[in-house]
N, C-alpha and C positions, 0 to 999 in steps of 0.2 A: 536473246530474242526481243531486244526493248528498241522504242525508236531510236534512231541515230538522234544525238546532239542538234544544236541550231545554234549556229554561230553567231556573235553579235558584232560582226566585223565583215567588210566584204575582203576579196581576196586582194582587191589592192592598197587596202590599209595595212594586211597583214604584211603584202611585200615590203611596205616604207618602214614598218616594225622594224622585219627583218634586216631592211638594209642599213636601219639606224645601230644596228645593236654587231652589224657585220658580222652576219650569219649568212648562210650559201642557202639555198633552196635544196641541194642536195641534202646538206646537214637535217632540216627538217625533214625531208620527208625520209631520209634514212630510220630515225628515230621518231618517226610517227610522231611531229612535232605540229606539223601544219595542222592549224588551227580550223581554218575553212573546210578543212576537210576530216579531219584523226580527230573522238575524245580521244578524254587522260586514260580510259579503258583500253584503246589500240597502243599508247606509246607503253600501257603497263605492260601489254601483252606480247609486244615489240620484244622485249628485255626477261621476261618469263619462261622456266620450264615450261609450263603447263596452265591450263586455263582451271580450276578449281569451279566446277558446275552446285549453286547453289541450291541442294536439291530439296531441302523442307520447307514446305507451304504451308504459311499458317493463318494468311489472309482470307479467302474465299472460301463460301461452302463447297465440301466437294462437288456438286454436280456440275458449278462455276467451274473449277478448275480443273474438273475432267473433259471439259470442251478443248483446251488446248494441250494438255497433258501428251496425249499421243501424237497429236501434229504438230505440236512443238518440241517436245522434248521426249520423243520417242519413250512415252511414260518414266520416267525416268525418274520425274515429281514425285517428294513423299509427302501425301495431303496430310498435315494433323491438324486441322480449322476445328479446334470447340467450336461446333454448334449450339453450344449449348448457352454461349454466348453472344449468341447474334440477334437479331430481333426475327420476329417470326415474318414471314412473306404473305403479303396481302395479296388478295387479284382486286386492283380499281377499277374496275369494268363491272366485276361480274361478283359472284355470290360463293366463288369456288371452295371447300374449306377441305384438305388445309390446302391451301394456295400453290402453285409451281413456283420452284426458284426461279427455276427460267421459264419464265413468262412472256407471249408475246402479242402486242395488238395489233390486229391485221388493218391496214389501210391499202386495200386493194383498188381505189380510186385517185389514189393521189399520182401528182404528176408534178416531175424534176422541173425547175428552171433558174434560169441562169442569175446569179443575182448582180445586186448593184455593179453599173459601169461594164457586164457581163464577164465580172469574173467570180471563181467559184461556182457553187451551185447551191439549191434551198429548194423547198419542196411544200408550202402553205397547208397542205391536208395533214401531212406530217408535224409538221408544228403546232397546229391546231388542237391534235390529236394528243400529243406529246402535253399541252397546257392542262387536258381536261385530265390525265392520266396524277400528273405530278397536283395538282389539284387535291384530287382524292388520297392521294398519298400523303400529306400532310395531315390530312385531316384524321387518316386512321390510323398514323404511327406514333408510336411512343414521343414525348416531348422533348427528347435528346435526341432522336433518330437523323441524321443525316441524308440529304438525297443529292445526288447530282444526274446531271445530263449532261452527255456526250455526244457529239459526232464528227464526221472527219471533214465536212466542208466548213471553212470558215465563213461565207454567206450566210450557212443556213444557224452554224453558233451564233450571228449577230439577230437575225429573225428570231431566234428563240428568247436570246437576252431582253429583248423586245417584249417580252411576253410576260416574260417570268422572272418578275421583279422580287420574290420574296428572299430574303436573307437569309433563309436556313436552306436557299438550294443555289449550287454553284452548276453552273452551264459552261463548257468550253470544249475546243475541238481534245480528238486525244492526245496532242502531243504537250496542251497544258495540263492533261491526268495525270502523263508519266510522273510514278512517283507517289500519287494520290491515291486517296480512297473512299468510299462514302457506303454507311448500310446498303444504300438500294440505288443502283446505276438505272437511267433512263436511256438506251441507247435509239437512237435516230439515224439510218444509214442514207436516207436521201434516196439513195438511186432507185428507178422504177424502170418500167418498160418501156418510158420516150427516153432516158438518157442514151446517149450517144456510147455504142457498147465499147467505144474504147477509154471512156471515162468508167463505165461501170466493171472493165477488165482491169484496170488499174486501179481503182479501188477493192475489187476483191481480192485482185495479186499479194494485196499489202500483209505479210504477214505476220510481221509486228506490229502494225498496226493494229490490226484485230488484237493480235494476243493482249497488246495493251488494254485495248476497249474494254474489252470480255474482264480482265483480272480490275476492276478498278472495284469490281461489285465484291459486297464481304457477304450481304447476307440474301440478297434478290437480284437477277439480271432482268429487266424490261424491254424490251425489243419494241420498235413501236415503226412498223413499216411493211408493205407487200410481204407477205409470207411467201404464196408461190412463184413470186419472184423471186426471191432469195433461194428459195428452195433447188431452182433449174441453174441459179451457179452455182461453182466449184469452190474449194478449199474452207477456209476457216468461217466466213458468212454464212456456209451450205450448213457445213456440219453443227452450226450455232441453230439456224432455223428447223435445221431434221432433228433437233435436241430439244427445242421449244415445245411447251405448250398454248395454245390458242386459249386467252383470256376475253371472256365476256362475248364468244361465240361459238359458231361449230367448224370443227377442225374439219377438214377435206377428208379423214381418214388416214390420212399417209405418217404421222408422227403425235407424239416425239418420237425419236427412235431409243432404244435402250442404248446403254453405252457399253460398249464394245471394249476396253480399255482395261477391263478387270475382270476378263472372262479367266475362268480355273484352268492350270495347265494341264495335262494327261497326269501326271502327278497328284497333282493338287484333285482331279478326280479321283484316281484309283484311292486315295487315303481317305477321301470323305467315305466312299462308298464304304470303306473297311470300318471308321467310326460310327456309320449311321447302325453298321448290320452289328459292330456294336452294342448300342445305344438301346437297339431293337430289343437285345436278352436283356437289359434292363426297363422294356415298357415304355420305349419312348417311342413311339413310330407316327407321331404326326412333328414332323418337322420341317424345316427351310433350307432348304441348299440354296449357297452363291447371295444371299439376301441382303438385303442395305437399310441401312439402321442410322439416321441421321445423314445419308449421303454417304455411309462408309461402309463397304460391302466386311460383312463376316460371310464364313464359310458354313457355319451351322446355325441355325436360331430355332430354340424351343419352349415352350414353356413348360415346367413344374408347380403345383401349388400357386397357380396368382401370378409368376415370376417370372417374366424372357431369361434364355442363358444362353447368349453369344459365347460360340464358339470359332476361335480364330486359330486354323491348326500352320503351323512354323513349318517351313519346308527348308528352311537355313539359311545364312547370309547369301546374297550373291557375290559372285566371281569379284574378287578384290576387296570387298567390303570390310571394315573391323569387326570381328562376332561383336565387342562389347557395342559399338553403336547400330550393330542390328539387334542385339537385344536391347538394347535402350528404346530404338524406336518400333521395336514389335510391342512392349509392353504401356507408350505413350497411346499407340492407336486403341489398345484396351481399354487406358483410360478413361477416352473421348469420350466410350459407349456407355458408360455407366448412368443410368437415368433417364436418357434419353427414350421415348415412346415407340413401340416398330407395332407393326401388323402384318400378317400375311397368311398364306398355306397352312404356314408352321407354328405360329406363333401368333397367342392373344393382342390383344392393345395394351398392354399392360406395358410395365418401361421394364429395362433390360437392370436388373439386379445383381448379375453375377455374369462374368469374363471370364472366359476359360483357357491359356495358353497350351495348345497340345504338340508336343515337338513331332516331330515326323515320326523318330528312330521308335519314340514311346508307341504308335499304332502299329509299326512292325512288328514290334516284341511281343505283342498280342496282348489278351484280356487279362490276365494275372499281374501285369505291369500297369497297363491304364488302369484300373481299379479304385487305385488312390484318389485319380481326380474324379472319380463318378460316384464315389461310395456315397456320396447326400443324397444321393437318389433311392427313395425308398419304393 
C-alpha cells in the first residue's frame, strides 16, 4: 500500500536501452522488467510463491496507525510503537494539555488555486496557516525533535518551501516521504470547496497516498485545512478528519470519532465479563473495560494501592499464525504498557505498574485456577 516508483527515464529511452542490450519488449514485460512501468517489488513478485505481509509497526503512535490499519490492511497491523519513546504532542494553537495526536487546524476560509504556469494547485490561507503552526512547534519541542510538512500538490510544496526556510524542518510532497519519518508531520491537503471536484475526487481516491501521508508521523499528526470539508468526503482523508481533534478552537460536535478498529469480539466480551465478576470476589469493582493506555487498548485497567494493573486477556493465535510469535508479540504489547500514565472510569492517573497476561482456557477453568495470578490482591 506505498506509492508506486517514479521512473527517472521516459518510455523511449528505455526502448533504445532495450533495443541496445536486444531484449524483446515481451521479455520485459513478461518478467515485470519495464522499468517505466514494474519496481523491483512486481518483478520480485513476478517470480514469488507468495507476497510475505510486513505486519509489525513500530514507527507511529497508535492512534497514527490505527487510521489506516483497517482501511488499509484490513487490521492486520501489529502496532508495537513505544510510546514511551516519542516526544510528547503539543496543540500550537491552543492551551489543550495533554494535546491530540491527531490534531487538526481548521481553516475554513481558505481557498484552492492554481499555481505557477497553472499547473498544480496551493492554497495561501493554508500555507499561512501551516507557517504559524510549524512556528510554534519549534519553539516548544525538544532540541532534537524533528518536524516535517507534507502535502500532495507540488505548487503548494513550493509556496511553503517559500516560507519555511528553517533547517530542522523538511517540506515535500508525499511521494518525497515515502520511506521517511519526522516526530511531528504537518499535513496540508489543499483542496477546499472551490476546487474543481474532480481534482478533490482524485485526490481523495489516492489510497496510498494517504496511507503514506498519515504514517510519515512517529509521535504527532497535524492536519492543517477545512475540517467540514474533508469531513463530507469519503475514504482515508474522511476517516483521518472524523479521527482528528480541533486544535485552538471549537469542534462542530461531530468528532473525533472513537476508533472502531479494536473493538472486543463476542468472545473477547463474554471472558472479560467472566474476569471482572471475578475480580468482583476479590474487591475490585471499580474498573475499565476495552481502555487505551498510551494508544494501546488493554482489556481491563484497575488500580490497587497507588498502582494501574492492565490486564490484556489472550484469546489464542490466529488461524495460521506460529503460537511462539504470537506469544512473542502478545507479551511485547505488555511490555509497551509499563510506566506509561492512563486515567479513566477504572483507573487512577497513576502509571500502569503491573501487566497481567490471562490466557483464555485459565478464565474457563474458573476461580481456583486463576488464583495465582490475582493472589497480590489483598
Amino acid at each position: 500500500m506505498q506509492l508506486g516508483h517514479i521512473p527517472g527515464i521516459t518510455p523511449q529511452q528505455e526502448r533504445q536501452a532495450r533495443l541496445n542490450a536486444r531484449l524483446s519488449a515481451a521479455q520485459l514485460e513478461d518478467h515485470r522488467l519495464a522499468y517505466h512501468v514494474y519496481s523491483s517489488y512486481h518483478a520480485a513478485a513476478q517470480h514469488a510463491d507468495q507476497a510475505h505481509l510486513l505486519d509489525e509497526h513500530y514507527r507511529c503512535h497508535p492512534q497514527i496507525a490505527d487510521v489506516v490499519n483497517g482501511f488499509c490492511y484490513a487490521g492486520q497491523l501489529r502496532v508495537l510503537t513505544d510510546v514511551r519513546r516519542q516526544v510528547p504532542a503539543l496543540d500550537p494553537i491552543g492551551m489543550s494539555v495533554p494535546a491530540p495526536v491527531l490534531g487538526w487546524v481548521d481553516v475554513p476560509y481558505g481557498e484552492s488555486a492554481r499555481g505557477q504556469g497553472g499547473i498544480s494547485w496551493t492554497n495561501s490561507a493554508e500555507a499561512a496557516r501551516v507557517r504559524q503552526v510549524v512556528e510554534e512547534l519549534l519553539a516548544r519541542l525538544p532540541a532534537d525533535a524533528t518536524v516535517g510538512v507534507v502535502t500532495p500538490f507540488k505548487a503548494h510544496r513550493d509556496a511553503l518551501a517559500k516560507v519555511l526556510r528553517d533547517e530542522r524542518v523538511r517540506v515535500g510532497t508525499v511521494h518525497s516521504f515515502q520511506g521517511g519519518q519526522r516526530d511531528v508531520m504537518v499535513l496540508s491537503p489543499v483542496a477546499t470547496t472551490n476546487t474543481p471536484p474532480e481534482t478533490t475526487h482524485w485526490v481523495a481516491s489516492q489510497v496510498n497516498l494517504w496511507n503514506v501521508a498519515v504514517t510519515r508521523a512517529r509521535s504527532q499528526l497535524i492536519t492543517v485545512g477545512s475540517l467540514a470539508f474533508w469531513r463530507g468526503q469519503v475514504g482515508l482523508p474522511a476517516r483521518l478528519a472524523e479521527r482528528s481533534s480541533v486544535l485552538g478552537g471549537v469542534d462542530d460536535g461531530s468528532g473525533p470519532a472513537p476508533s472502531t478498529d479494536a473493538e472486543p469480539t463476542p468472545l473477547k466480551e463474554e471472558l472479560a465479563d467472566r474476569l471482572q465478576e471475578y475480580l468482583g470476589t476479590r474487591g475490585i469493582t471499580d474498573l475499565e473495560r476495552t481502555a487505551m493506555v498510551g494508544g494501546h487498548a488493554v482489556d481491563l485497567l484497575f488500580t490497587v494501592d497507588g498502582e494501574n494493573t492492565a490486564v490484556l486477556i489472550d484469546t489464542g493465535r490466529r488461524d495460521g499464525e506460529d503460537p511462539a510469535r504470537h506469544l512473542r508479540l502478545t507479551h511485547a504489547r505488555g511490555d509497551l504498557l509499563t510506566g506509561l500514565p492512563s486515567g479513566g472510569k477504572g483507573a487512577k492517573s497513576c502509571a500502569v505498574g503491573r501487566v497481567i497476561r490471562v490466557p483464555a482456557w485459565l478464565i474457563f477453568a474458573g476461580d481456583d485456577v486463576l488464583e495465582p495470578l490475582f493472589r497480590w490482591i489483598k
